[in-house]
TIVODREN-228602 format. One record per residue: residue number from 1; residue in three letters; x, y, z of N, C-alpha, C in turn. Coordinates in steps of 0.1 Angstrom, whole numbers, padded with zeros to 4 digits. Example, Ala and Ser with C-alpha at 12.3 -4.5 7.8 and 13.67 -1.06 7.14 Angstrom:
PT   num   residu   neast   nnorth     nup   caeast   canorth    caup   ceast   cnorth     cup
PT     1      Ala    0132    -0057    0078     0123     -0045    0078    0132    -0033    0078
PT     2      Ser    0128    -0022    0071     0137     -0011    0071    0129     0000    0079
//
This chain:
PT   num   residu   neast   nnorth     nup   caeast   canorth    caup   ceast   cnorth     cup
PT     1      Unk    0233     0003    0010     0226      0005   -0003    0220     0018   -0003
PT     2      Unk    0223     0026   -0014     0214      0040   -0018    0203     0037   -0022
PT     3      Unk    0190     0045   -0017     0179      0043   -0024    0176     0049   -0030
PT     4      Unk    0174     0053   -0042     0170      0067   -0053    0157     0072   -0045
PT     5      Unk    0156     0083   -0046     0139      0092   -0040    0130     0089   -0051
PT     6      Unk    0121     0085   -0043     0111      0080   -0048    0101     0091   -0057
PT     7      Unk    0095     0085   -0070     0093      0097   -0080    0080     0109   -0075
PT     8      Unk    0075     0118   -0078     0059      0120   -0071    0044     0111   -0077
PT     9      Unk    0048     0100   -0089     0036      0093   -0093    0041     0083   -0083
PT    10      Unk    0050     0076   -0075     0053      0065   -0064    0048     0072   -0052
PT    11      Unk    0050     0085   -0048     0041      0093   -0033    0030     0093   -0036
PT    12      Unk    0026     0096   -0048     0007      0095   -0046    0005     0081   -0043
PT    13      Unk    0008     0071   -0052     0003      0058   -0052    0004     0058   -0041
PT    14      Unk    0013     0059   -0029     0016      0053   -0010    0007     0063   -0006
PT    15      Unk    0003     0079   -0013    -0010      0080   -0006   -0023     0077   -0008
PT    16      Unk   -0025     0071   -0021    -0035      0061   -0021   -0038     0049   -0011
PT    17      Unk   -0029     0045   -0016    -0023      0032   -0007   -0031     0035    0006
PT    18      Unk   -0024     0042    0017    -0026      0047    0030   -0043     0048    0029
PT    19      Unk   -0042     0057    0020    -0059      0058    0026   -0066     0051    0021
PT    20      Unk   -0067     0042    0011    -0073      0033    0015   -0071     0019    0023
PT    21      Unk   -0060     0019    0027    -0060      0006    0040   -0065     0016    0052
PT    22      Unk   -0069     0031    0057    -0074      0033    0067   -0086     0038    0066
PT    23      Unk   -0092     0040    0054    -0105      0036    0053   -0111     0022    0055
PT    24      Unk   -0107     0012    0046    -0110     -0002    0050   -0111    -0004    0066
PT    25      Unk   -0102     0000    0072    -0101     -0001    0091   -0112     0004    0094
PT    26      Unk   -0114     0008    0090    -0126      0021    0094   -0129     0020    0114
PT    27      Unk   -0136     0015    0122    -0135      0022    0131   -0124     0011    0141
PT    28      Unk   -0121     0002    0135    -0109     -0002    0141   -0096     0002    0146
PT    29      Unk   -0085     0001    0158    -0080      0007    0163   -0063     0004    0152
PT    30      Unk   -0057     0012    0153    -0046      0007    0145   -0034    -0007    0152
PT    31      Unk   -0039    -0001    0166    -0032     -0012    0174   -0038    -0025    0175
PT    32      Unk   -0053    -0027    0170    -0055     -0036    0169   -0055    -0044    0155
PT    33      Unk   -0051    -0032    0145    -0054     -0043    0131   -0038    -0043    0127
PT    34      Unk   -0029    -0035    0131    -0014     -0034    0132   -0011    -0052    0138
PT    35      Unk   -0019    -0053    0151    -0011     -0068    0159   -0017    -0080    0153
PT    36      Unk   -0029    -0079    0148    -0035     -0089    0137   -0029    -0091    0124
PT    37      Unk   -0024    -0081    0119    -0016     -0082    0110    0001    -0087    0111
PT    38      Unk    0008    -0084    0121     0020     -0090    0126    0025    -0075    0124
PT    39      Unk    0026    -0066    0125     0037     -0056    0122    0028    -0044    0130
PT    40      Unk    0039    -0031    0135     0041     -0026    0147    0033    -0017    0143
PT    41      Unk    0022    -0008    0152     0015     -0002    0150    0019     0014    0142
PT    42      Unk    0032     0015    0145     0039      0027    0141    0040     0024    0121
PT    43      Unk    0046     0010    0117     0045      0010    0107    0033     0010    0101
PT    44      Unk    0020     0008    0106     0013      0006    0104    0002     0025    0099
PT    45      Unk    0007     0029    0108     0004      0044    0108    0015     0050    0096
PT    46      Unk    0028     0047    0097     0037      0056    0085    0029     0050    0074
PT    47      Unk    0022     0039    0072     0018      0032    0058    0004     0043    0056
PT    48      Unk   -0008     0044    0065    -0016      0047    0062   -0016     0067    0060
PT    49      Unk    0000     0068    0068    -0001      0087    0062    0006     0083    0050
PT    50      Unk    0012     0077    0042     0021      0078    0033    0037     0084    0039
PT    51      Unk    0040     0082    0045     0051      0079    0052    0058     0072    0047
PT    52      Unk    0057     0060    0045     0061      0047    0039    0055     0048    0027
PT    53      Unk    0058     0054    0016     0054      0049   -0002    0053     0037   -0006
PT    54      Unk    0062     0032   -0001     0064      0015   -0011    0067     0007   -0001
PT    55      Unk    0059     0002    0011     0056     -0008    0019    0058    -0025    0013
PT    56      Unk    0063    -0033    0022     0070     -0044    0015    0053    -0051    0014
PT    57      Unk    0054    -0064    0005     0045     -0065    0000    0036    -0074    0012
PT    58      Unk    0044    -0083    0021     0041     -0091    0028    0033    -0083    0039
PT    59      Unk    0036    -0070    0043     0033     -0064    0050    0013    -0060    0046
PT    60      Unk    0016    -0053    0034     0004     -0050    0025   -0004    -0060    0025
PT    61      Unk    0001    -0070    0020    -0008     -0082    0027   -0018    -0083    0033
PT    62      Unk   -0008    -0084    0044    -0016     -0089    0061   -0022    -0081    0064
PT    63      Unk   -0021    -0064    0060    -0030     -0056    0067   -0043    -0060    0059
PT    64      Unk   -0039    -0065    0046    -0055     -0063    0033   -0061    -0071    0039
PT    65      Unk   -0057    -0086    0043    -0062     -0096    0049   -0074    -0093    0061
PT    66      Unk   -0066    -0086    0068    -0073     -0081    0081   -0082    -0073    0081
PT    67      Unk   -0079    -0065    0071    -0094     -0055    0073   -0100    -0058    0061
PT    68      Unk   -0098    -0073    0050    -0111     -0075    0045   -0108    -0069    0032
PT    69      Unk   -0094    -0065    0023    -0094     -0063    0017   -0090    -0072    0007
PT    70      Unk   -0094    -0076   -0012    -0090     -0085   -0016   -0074    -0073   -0021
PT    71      Unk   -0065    -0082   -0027    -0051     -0072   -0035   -0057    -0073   -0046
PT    72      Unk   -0068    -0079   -0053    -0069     -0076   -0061   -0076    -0059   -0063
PT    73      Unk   -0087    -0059   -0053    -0093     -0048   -0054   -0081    -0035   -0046
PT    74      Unk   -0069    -0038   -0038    -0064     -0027   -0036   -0055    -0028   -0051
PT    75      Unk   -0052    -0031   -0054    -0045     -0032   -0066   -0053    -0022   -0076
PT    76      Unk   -0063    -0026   -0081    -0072     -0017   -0090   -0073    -0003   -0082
PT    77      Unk   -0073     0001   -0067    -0078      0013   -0063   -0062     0022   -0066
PT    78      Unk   -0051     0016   -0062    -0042      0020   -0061   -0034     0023   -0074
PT    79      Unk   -0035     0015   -0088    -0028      0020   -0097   -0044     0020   -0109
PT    80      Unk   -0051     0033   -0107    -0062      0030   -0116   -0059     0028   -0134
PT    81      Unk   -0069     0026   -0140    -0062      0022   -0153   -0059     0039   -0158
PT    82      Unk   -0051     0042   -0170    -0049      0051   -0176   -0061     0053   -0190
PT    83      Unk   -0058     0062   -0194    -0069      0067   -0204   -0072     0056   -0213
PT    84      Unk   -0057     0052   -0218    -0054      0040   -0229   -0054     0024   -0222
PT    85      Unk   -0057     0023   -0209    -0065      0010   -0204   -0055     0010   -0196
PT    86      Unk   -0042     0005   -0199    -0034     -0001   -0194   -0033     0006   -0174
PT    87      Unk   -0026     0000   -0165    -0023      0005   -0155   -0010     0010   -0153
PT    88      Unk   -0013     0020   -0147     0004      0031   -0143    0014     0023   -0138
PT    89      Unk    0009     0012   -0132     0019     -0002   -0126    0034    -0010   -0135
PT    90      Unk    0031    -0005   -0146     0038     -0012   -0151    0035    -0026   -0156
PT    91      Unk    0044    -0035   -0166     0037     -0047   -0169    0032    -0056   -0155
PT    92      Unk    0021    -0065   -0166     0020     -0074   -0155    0029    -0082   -0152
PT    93      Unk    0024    -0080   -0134     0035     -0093   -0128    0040    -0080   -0117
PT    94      Unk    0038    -0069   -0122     0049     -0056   -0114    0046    -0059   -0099
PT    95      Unk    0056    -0054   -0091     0060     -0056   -0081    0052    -0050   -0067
PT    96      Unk    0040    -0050   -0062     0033     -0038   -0052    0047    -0039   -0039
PT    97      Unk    0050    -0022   -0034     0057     -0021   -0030    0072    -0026   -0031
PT    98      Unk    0074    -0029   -0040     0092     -0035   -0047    0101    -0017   -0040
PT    99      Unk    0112    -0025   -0039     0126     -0018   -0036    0131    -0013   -0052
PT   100      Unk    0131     0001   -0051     0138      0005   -0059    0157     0006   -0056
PT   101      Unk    0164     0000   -0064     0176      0005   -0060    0185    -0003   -0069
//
């Protein structure tokens, strides 16, 4: 399967994304909130440089989970609202980290 390149309003959001899941860690090790969360510390680091833009959702998860984050509030940090209210997300229901293709 081709993946289309991801747009630059999808790279900011994954750099949002990132930094705030490695703010929330804050003095935690990556290897430790990576193995608490189930997934490898390396993914865990492409997520928080933005390496990974669009991280599967289950993943996003577990790390929110672990360092205490709700999705609702990464949700709000990550697609903030626009001038006219709505969020850059798309309708509700939209996909955090969905496969484009």
């Amino acid at each position: 399967m081709v993946r289309l390149p991801l747009s630059p309003d999808e790279l900011e959001r994954g750099r949002r994304l990132g930094a705030l899941l490695r703010s929330a860690r804050d003095d935690r090790s990556i290897l430790d909130v990576a193995l608490a969360a189930g997934i490898s510390p390396e993914t865990l680091r492409k997520i928080e440089t933005g390496r990974i833009a669009t991280p599967s959702f289950a993943s996003i998860a577990a790390v929110a989970g672990v360092v205490g984050l709700s999705l609702d509030t990464l949700w709000a940090e990550v697609h903030p609202p626009s001038p006219t209210g709505s969020t850059d997300g798309g309708p509700s229901g939209a996909r955090v980290g969905a496969v484009r293709g």
